[in-house]
C-alpha positions as CSV (number, residue, x, y, z in Angstrom):
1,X,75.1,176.3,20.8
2,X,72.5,174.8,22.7
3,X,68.8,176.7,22.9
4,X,65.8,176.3,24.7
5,X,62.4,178.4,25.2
6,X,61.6,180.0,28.7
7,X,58.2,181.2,29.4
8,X,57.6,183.3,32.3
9,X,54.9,182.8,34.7
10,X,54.4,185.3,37.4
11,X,52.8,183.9,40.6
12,X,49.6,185.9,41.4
13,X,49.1,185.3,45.6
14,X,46.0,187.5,47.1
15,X,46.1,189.5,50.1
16,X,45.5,187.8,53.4
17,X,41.4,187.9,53.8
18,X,39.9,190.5,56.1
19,X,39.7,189.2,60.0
20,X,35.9,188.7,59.2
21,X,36.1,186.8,56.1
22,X,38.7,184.3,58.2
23,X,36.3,183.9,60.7
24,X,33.9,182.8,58.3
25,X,35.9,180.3,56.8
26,X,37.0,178.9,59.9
27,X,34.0,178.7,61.7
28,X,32.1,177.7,57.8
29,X,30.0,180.3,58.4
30,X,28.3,182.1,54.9
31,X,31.3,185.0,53.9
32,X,29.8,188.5,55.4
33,X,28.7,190.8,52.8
34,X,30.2,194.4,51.9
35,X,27.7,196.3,54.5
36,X,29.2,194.2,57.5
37,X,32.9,193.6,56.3
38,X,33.9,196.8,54.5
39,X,37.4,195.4,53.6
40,X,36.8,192.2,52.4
41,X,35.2,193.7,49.4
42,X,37.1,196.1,46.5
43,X,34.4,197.9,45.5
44,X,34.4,199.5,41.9
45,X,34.1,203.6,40.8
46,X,31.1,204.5,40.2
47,X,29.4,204.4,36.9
48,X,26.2,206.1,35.4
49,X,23.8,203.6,33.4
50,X,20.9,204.9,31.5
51,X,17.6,203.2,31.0
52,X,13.8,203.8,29.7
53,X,10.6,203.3,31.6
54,X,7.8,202.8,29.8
55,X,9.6,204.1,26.4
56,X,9.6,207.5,27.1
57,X,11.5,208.5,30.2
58,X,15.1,208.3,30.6
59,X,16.4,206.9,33.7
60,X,20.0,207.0,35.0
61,X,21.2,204.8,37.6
62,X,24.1,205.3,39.3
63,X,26.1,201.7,40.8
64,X,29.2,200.1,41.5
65,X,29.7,196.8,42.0
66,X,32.0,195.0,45.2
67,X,33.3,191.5,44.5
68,X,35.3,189.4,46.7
69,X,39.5,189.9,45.8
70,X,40.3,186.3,47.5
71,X,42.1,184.2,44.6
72,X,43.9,186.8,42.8
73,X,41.2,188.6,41.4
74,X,39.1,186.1,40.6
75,X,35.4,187.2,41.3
76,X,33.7,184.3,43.7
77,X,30.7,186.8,45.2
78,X,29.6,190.0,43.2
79,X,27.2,192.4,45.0
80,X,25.7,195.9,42.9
């Protein structure tokens, strides 16, 4: 009986970029940010954060944060 390992290796491949984003890269203009290109950007739920000012007063702050879902996931531009 002959054996051998096999490891599996899915292939990740992103979504075509948003008409905007390709502009950008064609033309090698700067990629447009969340406000101007809506769905170039995956934008994260919401989550509360809670700080202190000046030791005494709570503070909650309420963000998300929109990164860039070119290259499988991989974050290239992160905006909170």
């Amino acid at each position: 009986m002959i054996q051998t390992p096999i490891i599996y290796v899915p292939k990740i491949v992103p979504d075509p970029p948003s008409i905007l984003r390709q502009l950008a890269y064609c033309d090698s203009c700067p990629v447009p940010g969340p406000r101007r290109d809506p769905d170039g950007w995956f934008t994260s739920p919401p989550t509360v954060l809670h700080g202190e000012m000046y030791g005494r007063h709570d503070i909650p702050v309420e963000c998300s944060i929109r990164y860039d879902p070119d290259y499988g996931g991989m974050f290239t531009q992160i905006y909170g």
